[in-house]
C-alpha positions, 0 to 999 in steps of 0.5 A: 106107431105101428098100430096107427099105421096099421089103423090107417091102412085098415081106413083107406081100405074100408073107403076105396071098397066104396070108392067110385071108378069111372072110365072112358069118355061120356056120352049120350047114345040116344042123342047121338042117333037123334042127330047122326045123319048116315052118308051126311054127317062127317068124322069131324062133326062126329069129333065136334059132337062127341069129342076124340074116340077112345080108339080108332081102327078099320073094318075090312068087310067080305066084300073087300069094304074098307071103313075106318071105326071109331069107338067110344066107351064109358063105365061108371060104377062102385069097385066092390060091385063092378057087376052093377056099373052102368056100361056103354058103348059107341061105334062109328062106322065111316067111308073113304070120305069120312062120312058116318056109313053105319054104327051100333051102341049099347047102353045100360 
């Protein structure tokens, strides 16, 4: 029995090493810049579009600037070779009317 368990354990590990991981929410980054309106398009629409940021938080600027930041984030790839995951990254900077002032993304 305990050769079986040991037979099963040997299985499981070989299949995760194949294993796929994915996290984050998915998006498209280049769509999202061909719709995206600076000063015209709002958090809600960002929401519609996108859907919930994975985090939210602020940005203080040295000019004493305050936005609220929105980021989102997605990688995909194989547990034993996590240095050739595809990575991407979303964020939103918005103003005091939740109106999309400025963002930067990065994708493979």
């Amino acid at each position: 029995m305990l050769k079986l368990y040991a037979l099963i354990l040997i299985l499981l590990l070989s299949l995760s090493a194949c294993a796929t991981i994915e996290f984050g929410h998915d998006f498209d980054p280049r769509k999202f810049e061909s719709w995206v309106e600076r000063g015209v398009t709002t958090q809600q629409q960002v929401e519609n579009f996108i859907g919930t940021p994975v985090a939210t938080g602020s940005v203080v600027e040295h000019d004493g600037t305050h936005y609220s930041r929105w980021l989102y984030y997605y990688g995909k790839g194989k547990i034993h070779k996590l240095q050739n995951a595809n990575f991407k990254t979303l964020e939103i900077r918005f103003n005091t009317h939740k109106q999309v002032v400025s963002y930067n993304w990065s994708a493979e």
